[in-house]
C-alpha positions as CSV (number, residue, x, y, z in Angstrom):
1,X,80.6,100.5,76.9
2,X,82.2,97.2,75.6
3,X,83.0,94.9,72.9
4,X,80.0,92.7,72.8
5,X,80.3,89.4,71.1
6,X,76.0,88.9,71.2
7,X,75.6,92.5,69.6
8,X,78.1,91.5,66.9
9,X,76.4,88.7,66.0
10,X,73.3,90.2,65.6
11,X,74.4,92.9,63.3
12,X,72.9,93.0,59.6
13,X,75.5,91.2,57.4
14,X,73.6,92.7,54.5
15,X,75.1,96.1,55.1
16,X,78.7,95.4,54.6
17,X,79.7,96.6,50.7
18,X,79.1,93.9,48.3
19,X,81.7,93.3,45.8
20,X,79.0,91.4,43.8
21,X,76.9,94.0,43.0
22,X,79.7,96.6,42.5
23,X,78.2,100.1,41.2
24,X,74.9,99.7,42.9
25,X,76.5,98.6,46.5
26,X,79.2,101.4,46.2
27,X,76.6,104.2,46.2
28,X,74.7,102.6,48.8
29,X,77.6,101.8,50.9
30,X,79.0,105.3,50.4
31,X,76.0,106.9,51.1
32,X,75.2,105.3,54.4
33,X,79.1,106.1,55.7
34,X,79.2,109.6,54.8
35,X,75.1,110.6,55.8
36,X,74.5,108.2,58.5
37,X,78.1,107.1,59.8
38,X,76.7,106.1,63.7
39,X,74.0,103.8,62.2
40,X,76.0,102.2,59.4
41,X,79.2,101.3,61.6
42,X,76.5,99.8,63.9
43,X,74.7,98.0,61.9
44,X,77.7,96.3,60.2
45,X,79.7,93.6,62.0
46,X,83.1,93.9,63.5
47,X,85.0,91.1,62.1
48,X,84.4,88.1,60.1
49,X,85.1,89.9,56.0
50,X,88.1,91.6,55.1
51,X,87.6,91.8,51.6
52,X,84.7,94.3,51.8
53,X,86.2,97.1,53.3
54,X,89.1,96.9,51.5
55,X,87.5,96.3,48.2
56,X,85.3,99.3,48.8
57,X,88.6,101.2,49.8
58,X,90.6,100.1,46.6
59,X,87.4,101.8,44.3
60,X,87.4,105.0,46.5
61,X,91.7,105.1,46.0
62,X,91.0,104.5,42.2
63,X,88.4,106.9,41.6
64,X,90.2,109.3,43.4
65,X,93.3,108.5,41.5
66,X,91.6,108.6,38.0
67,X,90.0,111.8,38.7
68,X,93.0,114.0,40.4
69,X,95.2,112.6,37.7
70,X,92.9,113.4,35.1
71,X,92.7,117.3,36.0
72,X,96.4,117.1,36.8
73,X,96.8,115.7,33.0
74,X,94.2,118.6,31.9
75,X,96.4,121.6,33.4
76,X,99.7,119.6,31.8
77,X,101.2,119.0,35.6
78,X,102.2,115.0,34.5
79,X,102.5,112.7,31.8
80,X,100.6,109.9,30.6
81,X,103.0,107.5,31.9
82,X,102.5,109.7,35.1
83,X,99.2,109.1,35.0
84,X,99.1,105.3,33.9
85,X,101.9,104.5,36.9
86,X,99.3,106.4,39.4
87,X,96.8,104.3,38.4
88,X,98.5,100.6,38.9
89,X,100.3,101.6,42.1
90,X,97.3,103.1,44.1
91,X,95.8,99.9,44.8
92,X,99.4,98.4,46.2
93,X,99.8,101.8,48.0
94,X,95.8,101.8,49.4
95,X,96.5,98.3,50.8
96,X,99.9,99.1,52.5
97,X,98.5,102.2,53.9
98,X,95.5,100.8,55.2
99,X,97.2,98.2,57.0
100,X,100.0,100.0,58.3
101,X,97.4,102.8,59.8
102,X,95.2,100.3,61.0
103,X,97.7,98.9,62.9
104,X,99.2,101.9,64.3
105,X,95.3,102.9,65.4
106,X,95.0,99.3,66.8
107,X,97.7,99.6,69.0
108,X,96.0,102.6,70.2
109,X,92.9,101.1,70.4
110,X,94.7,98.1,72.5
111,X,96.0,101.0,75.3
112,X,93.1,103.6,75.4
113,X,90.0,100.7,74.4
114,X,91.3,98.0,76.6
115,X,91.4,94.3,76.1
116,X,87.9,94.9,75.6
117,X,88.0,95.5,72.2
118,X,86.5,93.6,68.8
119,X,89.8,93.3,67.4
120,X,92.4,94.2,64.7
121,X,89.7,93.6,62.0
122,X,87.1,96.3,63.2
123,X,89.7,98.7,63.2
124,X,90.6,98.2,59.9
125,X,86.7,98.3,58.8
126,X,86.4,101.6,60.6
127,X,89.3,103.0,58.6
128,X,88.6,101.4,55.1
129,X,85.0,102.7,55.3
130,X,86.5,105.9,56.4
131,X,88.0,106.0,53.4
132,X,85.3,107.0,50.8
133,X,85.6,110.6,51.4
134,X,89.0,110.2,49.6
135,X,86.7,109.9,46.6
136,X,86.4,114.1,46.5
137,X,89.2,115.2,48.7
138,X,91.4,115.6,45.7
139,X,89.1,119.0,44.9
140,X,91.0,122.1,45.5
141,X,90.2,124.1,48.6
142,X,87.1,121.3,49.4
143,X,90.1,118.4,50.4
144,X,90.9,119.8,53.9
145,X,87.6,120.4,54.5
146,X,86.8,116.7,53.7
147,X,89.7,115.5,55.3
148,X,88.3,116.7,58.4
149,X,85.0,115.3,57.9
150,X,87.4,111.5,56.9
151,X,88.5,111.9,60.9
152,X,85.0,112.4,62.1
153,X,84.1,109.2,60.3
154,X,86.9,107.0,61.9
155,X,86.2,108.7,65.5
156,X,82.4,107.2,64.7
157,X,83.3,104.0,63.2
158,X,86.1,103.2,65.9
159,X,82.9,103.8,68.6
160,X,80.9,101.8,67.3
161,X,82.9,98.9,65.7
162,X,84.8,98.7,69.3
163,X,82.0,99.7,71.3
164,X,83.3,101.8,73.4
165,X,82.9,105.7,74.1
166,X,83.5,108.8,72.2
167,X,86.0,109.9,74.6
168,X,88.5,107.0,74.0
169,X,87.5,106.8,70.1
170,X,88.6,110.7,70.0
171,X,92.2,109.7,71.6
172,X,92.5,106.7,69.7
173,X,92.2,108.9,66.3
174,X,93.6,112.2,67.0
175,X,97.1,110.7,68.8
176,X,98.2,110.1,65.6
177,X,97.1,112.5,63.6
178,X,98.4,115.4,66.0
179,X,101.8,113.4,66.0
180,X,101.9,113.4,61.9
181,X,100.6,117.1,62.3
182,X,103.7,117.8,65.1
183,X,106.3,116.0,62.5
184,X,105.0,117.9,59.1
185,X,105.0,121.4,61.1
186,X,109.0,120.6,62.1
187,X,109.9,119.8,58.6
188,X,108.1,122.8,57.5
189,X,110.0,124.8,59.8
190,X,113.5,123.1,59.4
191,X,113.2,123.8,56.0
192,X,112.3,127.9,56.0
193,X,114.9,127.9,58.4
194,X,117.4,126.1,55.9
195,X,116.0,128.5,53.1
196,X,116.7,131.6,55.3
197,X,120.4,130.4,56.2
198,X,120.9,130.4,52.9
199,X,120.2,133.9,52.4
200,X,122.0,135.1,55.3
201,X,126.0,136.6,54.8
């Protein structure tokens, strides 16, 4: 299955996150991605609105910043300049993030998708979407768990923004997440191997 410019075009602008209605569009929004990811990613167009997605990110970074940081401040693990400096830099750190992983994903989707594909843009919805399980993941022994279910909701959006299969979407997502996976199990290891050495004679 391929990018097709006529399905775009036909897709329900309506569904895309609405920065004017704020609260009301954020539940919405966030309720279709994380009940009914297939039909919301192919319902919403590919390209055409940045702002969106990464609006609707930014709220999902924030609330997740304001919420960990507040339990962190509860159990006396940071300050309250800790806490202020977490909230103004997790917008600049969302939006650098989400860029730089879309475009690492987009490269994939450019070798596994094919030139077929609907573009930088629709990657970068996919992954900003994606995003709004970051709302809870901060919640002790739930945050792998919804982690998991964040890398299901790419896989989906990736298929359907790109139109292509499940096959290729699976690749395009897990590639780098096995290779971040790969690099944080050899620090792990160099590490307990550095903390042994020091015990040795």
């Amino acid at each position: 299955m391929e990018y097709n410019s006529e399905v775009d075009r036909s897709r329900q602008q309506g569904m895309d996150y609405n920065p004017n209605d704020p609260f009301s569009s954020f539940v919405n929004t966030g309720t279709k991605v994380l009940r009914w990811p297939a039909d919301f990613f192919r319902s919403i167009p590919s390209r055409g609105n940045y702002a969106s997605p990464w609006i609707f990110a930014l709220i999902c970074a924030e609330i997740s910043a304001i919420l960990g940081g507040l339990i962190s401040f509860a159990l006396s693990d940071q300050s309250v300049g800790d806490f202020i400096a977490r909230i103004v830099l997790t917008p600049i750190g969302t939006t650098v993030g989400l860029f730089i992983w879309a475009g690492i994903l987009h490269l994939l989707v450019m070798l596994i998708v094919g030139a077929e594909n609907a573009g930088f843009e629709a990657t970068f919805r996919a992954l900003a979407y994606s995003s709004v399980t970051s709302v809870i993941a901060w919640v002790p022994y739930v945050g792998w768990i919804v982690a998991l279910y964040g890398i299901y909701l790419n896989i989906v959006g990736i298929r359907e923004l790109h139109g292509t299969t499940t096959g290729r979407a699976v690749l395009v997502v897990l590639i780098p997440a096995a290779i971040v996976a790969v690099l944080v199990a050899l620090v792990v290891a160099a590490f307990i191997a550095l903390l042994f050495s020091s015990f040795g004679p």
